[in-house]
C-alpha positions as CSV (number, residue, x, y, z in Angstrom):
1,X,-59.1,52.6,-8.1
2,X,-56.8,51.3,-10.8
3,X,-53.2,50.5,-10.6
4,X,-50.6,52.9,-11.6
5,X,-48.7,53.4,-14.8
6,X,-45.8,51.7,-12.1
7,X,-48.4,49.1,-11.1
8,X,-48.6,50.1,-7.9
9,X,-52.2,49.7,-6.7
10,X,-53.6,51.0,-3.6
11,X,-56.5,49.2,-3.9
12,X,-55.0,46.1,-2.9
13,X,-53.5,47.5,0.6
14,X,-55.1,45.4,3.1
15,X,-55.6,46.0,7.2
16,X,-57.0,43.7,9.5
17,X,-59.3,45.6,11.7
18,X,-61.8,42.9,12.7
19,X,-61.2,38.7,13.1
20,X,-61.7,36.0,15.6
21,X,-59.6,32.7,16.6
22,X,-61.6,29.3,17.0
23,X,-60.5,26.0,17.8
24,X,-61.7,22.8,18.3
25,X,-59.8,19.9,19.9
26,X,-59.6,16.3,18.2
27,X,-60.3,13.5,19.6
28,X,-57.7,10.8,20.3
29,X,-59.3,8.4,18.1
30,X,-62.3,9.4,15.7
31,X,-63.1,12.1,13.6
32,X,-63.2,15.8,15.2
33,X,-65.3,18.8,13.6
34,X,-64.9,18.8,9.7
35,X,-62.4,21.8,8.8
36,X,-64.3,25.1,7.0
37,X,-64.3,25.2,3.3
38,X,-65.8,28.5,2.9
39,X,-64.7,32.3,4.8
40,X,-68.1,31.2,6.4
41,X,-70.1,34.1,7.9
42,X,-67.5,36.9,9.7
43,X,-68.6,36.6,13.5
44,X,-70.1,33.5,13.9
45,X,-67.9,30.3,14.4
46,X,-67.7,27.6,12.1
47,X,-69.7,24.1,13.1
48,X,-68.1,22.7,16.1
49,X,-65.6,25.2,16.9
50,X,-65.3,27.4,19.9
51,X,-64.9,31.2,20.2
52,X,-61.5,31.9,21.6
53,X,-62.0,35.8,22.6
54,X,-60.9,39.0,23.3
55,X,-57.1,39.1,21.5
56,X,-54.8,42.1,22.8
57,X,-53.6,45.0,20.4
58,X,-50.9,42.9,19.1
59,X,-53.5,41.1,16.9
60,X,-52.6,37.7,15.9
61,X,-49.5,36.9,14.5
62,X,-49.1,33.9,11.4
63,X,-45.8,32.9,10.6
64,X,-45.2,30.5,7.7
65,X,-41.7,29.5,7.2
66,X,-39.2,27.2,5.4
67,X,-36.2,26.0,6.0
68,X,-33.6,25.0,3.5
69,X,-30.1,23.6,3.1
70,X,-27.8,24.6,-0.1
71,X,-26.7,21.8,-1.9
72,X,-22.5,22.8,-3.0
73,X,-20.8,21.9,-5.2
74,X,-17.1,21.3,-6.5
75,X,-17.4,23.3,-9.8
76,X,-19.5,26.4,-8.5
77,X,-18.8,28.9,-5.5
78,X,-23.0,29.7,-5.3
79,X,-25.2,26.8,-4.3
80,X,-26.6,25.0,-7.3
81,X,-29.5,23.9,-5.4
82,X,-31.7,24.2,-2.1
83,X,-33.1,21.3,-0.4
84,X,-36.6,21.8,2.2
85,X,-35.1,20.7,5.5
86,X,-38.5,21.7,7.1
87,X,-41.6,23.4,7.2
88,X,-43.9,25.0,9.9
89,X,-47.0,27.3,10.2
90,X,-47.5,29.3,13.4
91,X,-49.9,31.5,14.7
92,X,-49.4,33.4,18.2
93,X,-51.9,35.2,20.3
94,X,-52.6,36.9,23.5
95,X,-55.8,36.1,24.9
96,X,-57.3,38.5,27.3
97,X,-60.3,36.5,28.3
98,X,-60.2,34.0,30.9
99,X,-62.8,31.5,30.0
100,X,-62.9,27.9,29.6
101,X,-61.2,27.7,26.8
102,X,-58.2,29.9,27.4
103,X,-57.7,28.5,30.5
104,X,-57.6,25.1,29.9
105,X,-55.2,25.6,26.2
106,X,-53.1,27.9,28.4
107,X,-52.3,25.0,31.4
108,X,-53.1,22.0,28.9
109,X,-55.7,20.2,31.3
110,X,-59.1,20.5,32.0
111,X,-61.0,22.1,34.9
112,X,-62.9,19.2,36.9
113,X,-65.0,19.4,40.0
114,X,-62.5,19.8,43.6
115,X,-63.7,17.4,45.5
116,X,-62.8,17.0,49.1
117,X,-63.2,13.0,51.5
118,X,-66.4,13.1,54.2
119,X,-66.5,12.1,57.5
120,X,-67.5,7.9,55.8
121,X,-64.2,8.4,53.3
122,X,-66.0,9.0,50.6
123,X,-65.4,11.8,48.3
124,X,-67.7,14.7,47.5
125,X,-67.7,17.7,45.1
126,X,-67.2,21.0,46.8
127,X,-70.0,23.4,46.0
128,X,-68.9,26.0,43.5
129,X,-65.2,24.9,43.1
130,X,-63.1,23.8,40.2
131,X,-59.7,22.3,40.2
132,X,-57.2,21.8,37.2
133,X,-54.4,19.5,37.9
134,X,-50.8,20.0,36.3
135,X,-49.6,16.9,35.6
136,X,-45.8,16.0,36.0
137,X,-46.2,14.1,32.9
138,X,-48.3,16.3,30.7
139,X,-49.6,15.2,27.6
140,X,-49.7,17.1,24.3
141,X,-53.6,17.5,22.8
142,X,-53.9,18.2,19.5
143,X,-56.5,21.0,18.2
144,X,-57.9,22.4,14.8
145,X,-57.8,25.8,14.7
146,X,-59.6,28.6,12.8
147,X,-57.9,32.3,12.3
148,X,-60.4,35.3,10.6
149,X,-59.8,38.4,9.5
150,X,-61.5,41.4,7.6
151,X,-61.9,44.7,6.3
152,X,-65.6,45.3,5.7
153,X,-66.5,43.1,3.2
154,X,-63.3,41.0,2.2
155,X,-62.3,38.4,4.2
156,X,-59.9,35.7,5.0
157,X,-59.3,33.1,6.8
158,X,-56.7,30.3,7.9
159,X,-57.6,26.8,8.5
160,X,-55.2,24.5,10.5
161,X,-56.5,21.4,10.7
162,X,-53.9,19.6,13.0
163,X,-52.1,21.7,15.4
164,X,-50.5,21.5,19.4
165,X,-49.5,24.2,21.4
166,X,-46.0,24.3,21.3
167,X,-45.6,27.5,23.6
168,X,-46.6,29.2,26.6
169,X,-46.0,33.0,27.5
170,X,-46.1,34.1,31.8
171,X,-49.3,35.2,33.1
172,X,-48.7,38.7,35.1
173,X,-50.9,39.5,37.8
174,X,-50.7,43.3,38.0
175,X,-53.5,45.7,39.5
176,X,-53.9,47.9,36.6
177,X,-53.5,45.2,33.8
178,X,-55.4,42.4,32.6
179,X,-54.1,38.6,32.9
180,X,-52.9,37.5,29.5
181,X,-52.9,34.4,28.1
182,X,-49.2,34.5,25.1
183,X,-50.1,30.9,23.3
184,X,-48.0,29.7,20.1
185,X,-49.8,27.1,18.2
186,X,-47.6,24.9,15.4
187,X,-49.4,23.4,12.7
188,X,-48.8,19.7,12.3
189,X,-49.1,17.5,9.9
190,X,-52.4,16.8,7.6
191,X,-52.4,14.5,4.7
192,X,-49.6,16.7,3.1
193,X,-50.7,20.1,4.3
194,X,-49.9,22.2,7.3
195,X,-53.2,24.5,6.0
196,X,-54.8,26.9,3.7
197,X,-55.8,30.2,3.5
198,X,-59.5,31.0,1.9
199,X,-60.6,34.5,0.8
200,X,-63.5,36.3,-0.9
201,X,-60.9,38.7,-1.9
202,X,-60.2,39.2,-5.7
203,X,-56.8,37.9,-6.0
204,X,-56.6,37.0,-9.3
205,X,-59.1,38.7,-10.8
206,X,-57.9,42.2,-9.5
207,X,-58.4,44.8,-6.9
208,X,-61.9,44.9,-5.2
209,X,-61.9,48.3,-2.4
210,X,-62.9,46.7,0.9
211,X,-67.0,46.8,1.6
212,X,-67.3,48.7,-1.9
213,X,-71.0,48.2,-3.1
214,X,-72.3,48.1,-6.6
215,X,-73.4,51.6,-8.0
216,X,-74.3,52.9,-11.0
217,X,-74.9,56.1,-12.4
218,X,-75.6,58.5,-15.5
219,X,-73.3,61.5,-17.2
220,X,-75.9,63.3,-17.7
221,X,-79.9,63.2,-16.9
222,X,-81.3,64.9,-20.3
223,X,-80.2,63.9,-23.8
224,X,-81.6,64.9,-27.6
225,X,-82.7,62.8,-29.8
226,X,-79.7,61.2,-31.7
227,X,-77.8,61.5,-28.6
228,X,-75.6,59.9,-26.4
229,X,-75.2,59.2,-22.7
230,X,-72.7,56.7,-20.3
231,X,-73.4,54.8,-17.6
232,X,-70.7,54.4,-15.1
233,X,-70.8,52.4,-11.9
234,X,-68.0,50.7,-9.5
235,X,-68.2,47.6,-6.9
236,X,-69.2,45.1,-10.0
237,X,-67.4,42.1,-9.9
238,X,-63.7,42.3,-11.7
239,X,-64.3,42.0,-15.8
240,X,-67.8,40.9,-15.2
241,X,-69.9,41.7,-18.3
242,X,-72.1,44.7,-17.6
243,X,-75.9,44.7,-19.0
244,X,-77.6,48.0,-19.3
245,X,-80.8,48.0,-19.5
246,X,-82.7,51.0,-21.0
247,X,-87.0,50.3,-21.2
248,X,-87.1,50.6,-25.0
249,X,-84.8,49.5,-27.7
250,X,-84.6,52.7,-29.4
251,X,-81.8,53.4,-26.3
252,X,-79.3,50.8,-27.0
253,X,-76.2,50.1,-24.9
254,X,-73.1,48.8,-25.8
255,X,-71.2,45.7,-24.7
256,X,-69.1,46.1,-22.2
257,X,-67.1,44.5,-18.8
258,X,-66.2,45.8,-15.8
259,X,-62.2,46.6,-15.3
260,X,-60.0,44.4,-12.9
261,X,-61.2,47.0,-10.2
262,X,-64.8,46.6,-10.9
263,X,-65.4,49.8,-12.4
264,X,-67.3,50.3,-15.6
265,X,-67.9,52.8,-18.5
266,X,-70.8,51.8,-20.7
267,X,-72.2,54.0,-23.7
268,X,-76.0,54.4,-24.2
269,X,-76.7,55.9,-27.9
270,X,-80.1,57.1,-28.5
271,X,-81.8,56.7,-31.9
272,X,-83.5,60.4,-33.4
273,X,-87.1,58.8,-33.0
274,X,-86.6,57.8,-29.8
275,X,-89.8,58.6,-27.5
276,X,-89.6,62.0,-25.7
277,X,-90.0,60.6,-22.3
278,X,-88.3,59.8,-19.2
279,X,-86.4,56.2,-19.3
280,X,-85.4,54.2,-15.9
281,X,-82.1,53.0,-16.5
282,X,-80.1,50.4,-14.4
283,X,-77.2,48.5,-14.6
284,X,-75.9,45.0,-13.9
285,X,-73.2,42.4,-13.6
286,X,-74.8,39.4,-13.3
287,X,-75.0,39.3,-9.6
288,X,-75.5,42.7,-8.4
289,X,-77.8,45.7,-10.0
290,X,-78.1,48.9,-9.7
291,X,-80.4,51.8,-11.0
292,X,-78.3,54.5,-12.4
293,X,-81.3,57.0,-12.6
294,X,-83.9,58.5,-14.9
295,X,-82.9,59.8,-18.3
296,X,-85.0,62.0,-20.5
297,X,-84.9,62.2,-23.8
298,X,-85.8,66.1,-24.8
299,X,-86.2,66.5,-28.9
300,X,-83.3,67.1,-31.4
301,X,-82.8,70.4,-32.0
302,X,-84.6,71.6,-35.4
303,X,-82.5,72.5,-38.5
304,X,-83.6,75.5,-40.4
């Protein structure tokens, strides 16, 4: 799908029917888990982060924002300038699992053995009991947090690598509803960046349809002698040079490169000796093929 003569482009409309939060927390002194550099694999959970769960309908929620003061002056009624007053990234969530790690980013403390004082003063786990303390004096952990999302085969995915919890929804216990767990995490500073977005998705290169996969096929399966055919396909990668190959070199395709969308048109001409047989003919752009079927070549039609 191409984009209009308006340049609108339907092909680049994106949902976001599948993802997954992660987080990691960092230590107070040391290095945590090294940040992702890739989408990664969609489903599994980069290297030393933890799968955060089940998130309600409301899906996950990022929010990058700036703030900016206008700089007036004397000579002008408009501002002449903004100036960055600040900067923030936020994502909020509702959790619906109640786990380890919901529970302890949701009351910032971690779950410990209860223990209870025997008889001789001493103290003594209590068998299958856990207790998590609310301090008076809480302090602030810091996390690294991982946000994917896809549609079938394009994918992205937001990388904080410095971030606290800077807000807390209530927890309603209801009958007929599961507990959730509202969390707003702020991104804080990280050598200059509050994150960064990565993406298999053809920004710049053009639209790519969501789990498309390469295909190729012919206009026609029979040709004569002296003929020609086209080999069309999708899916290839945007204005990726597109090899046809034919079996014989008496069938000779023409140069060509995929469009911005990944779809190609490719012309086959074939020469009036050319062998009357069936030829295999498949299609490529350098990192995917296809075959685009068998094409026979019947005899030119005789002159009298």
């Amino acid at each position: 799908m191409a984009a209009d003569a308006k340049g609108n482009d339907a092909g680049r409309i994106r949902f976001a029917p599948d993802g997954a939060l992660y987080f990691a927390p960092l230590p107070k002194s040391g290095s945590g888990p090294k940040p992702p550099t890739d989408c990664g694999v969609k489903g599994v959970a980069p290297s030393g982060y933890t799968p955060m769960g089940y998130v309600d309908e409301g899906g996950v929620t990022i929010t990058p924002s700036i703030s900016s003061d206008p700089v007036k002056v004397w000579q002008s009624a408009v501002p002449v300038l903004y100036n960055v007053k600040e900067a923030s990234f936020q994502v909020k969530a509702t959790l619906l699992e109640t786990n380890l790690a919901t529970t302890e980013l949701f009351f910032g403390a971690e779950w410990k053995p209860a223990m209870e004082r025997g008889s001789d003063g001493s103290e003594r786990p209590i068998k299958d009991t856990w207790r998590l303390d609310l301090s008076s004096t809480p302090e602030l952990s810091e996390i690294s947090l991982v946000v994917d999302w896809s549609q079938g085969a394009v994918q992205y995915r937001a990388v904080i690598e410095r971030a606290m919890i800077s807000d807390r929804g209530a927890i309603q216990l209801q009958r007929a509803e599961a507990g959730k767990f509202e969390l707003t995490i702020e991104a804080l500073d990280a050598s200059g960046r509050l994150g960064y977005v990565l993406t298999n998705d053809a920004i710049k290169d053009g639209a790519v349809l969501p789990g498309e996969k390469f295909q190729a096929d012919l206009s026609q399966e029979t040709v004569k002698q002296g003929g020609e055919v086209h080999v069309t396909g999708k899916g290839a990668k945007p204005n990726a040079p597109i090899t046809v190959t034919t079996g014989d070199p008496k069938l000779v395709a023409d140069a060509g490169n995929a469009s911005p969308n990944g779809a190609f048109d490719i012309r086959v001409t074939v020469a009036p000796d050319a062998p009357l047989k069936g030829f295999t003919i498949s299609a490529s752009d350098g990192e995917h093929s296809a075959q685009a079927g068998t094409l026979t070549v019947e005899a030119k039609a005789q002159t009298v």
